[in-house]
C-alpha positions, 0 to 999 in steps of 0.5 A, a space after each residue: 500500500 501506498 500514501 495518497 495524494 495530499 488532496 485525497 487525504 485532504 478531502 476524507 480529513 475534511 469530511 470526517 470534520 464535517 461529520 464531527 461537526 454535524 455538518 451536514 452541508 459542509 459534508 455532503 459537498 465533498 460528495 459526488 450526487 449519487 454518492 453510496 454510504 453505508 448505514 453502519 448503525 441500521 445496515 444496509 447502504 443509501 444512495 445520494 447526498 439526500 439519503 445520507 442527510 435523513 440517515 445521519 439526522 437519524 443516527 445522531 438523534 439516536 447516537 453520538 458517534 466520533 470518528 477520527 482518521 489515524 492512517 490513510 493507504 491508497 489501495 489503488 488508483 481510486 481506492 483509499 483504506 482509512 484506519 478510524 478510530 471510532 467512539 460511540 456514545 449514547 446521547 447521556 454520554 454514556 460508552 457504547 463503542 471505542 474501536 479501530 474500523 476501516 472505511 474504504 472510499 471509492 475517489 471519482 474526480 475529486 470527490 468521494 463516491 462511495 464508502 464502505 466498512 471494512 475489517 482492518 488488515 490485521 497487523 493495523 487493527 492490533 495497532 
């Protein structure tokens, strides 16, 4: 694996900034229109920036999550692995989750396409 570009590593720092704000806008524009996203906290995936709005607006009345990047790997020309570290709590506060996840992003000119939760290789999940 390699690093990606600084405009890839950039763009998913930006948004993962926007999602710890609860920035929707500022999120969603980092997004191609038929961009694909897992729904991680229900399953299954949603499609656009519409549908991701509705699901984080879901998610955070019912959870507060965090995420913070702590590695980027570019696994190919428009595939990039982010190590996450993930804290979950309820809305008092209260520890659900504190974990390592993988979010692989699919990149297409310039923004993000897509993304999926991913099991970390071993040897950065024991990191």
């Amino acid at each position: 694996m390699s690093r990606p570009s600084d405009h890839d590593i950039q763009l998913l720092r930006a948004a993962y900034a926007a999602f710890n704000a609860r920035d929707i806008d500022a999120a969603v524009v980092l997004m191609t229109a038929d961009v694909t996203w897992p729904k991680a906290f229900k399953g299954g995936f949603v499609q656009g920036v519409e549908e991701i709005r509705a699901y984080w607006t879901e998610q955070w009345s019912e959870i507060d999550p965090h995420v913070e990047p702590t590695a980027f790997d570019q696994l190919d020309t428009a595939t990039i692995l982010v190590d996450v570290h993930q804290v979950v709590r309820d809305l008092q506060g209260a520890l659900l989750a504190d974990m390592h996840v993988g979010h692989r992003f699919t990149i297409a000119a310039g923004r993000i396409k897509g993304m999926e939760v991913v099991e970390l290789p071993s040897s950065e999940a024991a990191a």
